[in-house]
C-alpha positions as CSV (number, residue, x, y, z in Angstrom):
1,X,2.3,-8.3,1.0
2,X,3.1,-10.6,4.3
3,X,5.5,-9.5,6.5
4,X,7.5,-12.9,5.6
5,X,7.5,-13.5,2.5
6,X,9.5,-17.2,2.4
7,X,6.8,-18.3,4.5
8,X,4.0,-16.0,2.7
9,X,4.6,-18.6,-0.6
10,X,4.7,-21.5,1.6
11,X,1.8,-20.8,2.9
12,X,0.7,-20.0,-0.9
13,X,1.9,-23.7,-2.2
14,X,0.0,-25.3,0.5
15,X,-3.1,-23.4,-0.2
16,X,-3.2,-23.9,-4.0
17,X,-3.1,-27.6,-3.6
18,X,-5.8,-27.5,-1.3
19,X,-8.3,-25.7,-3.4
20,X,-10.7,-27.6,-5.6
21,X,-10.6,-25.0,-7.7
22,X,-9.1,-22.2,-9.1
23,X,-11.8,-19.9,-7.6
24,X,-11.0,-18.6,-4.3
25,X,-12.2,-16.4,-1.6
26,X,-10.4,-14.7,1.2
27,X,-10.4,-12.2,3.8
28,X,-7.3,-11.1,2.9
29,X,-6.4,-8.4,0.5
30,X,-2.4,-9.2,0.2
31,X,-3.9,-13.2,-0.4
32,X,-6.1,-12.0,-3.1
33,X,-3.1,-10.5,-5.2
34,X,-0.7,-13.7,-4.5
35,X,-3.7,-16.0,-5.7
36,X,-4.3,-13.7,-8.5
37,X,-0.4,-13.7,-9.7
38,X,-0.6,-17.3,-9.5
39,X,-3.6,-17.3,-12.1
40,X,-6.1,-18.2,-9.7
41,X,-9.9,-16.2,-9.5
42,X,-9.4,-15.2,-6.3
43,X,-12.0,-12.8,-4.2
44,X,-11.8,-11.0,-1.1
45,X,-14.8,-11.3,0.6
46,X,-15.6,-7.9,0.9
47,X,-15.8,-8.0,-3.3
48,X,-18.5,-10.4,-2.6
49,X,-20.3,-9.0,0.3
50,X,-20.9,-5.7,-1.3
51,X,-20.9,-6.6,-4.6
52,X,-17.6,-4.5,-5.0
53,X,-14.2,-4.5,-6.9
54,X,-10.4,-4.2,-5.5
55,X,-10.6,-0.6,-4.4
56,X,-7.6,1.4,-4.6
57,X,-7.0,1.8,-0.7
58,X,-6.2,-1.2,-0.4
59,X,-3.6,-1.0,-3.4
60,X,-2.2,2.2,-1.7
61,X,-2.4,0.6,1.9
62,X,-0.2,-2.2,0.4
63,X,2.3,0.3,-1.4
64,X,2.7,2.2,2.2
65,X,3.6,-1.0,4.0
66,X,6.1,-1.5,1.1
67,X,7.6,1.9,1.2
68,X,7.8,1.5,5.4
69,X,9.8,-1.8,4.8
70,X,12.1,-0.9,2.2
71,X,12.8,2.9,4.7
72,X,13.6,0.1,7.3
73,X,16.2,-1.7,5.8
74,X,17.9,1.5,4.8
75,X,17.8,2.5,8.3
């Protein structure tokens, strides 16, 4: 989840039509789960590294920063 997420699927758009492929790799966990809504094969390069799959801290890390932001905007 990016902090802007307007920007976050620019970003997105201008990525995709970069890529060769529909494979790709990232150091980015939030990027991994954009690429793979957008039916892409995308990797965080930790997956690779350790020969490891999308653990869930980093789903629960990403559901904590989305609780925190939604707690902000009812503030």
């Amino acid at each position: 989840m990016t902090l802007e997420p307007e920007k976050g699927q620019q970003l997105f758009q201008i990525r995709a039509n970069q890529a060769p492929s529909k494979e790709i790799v990232t150091y980015c966990a939030s990027c991994v789960d954009t690429f793979r809504q957008n039916n892409f094969e995308a990797y965080h390069i930790l997956e690779l590294l350790w020969e490891m799959k999308t653990t869930g801290s980093w789903r629960n890390r990403y559901s904590l920063v989305k609780n925190i932001k939604r707690e902000d905007k009812q503030c």
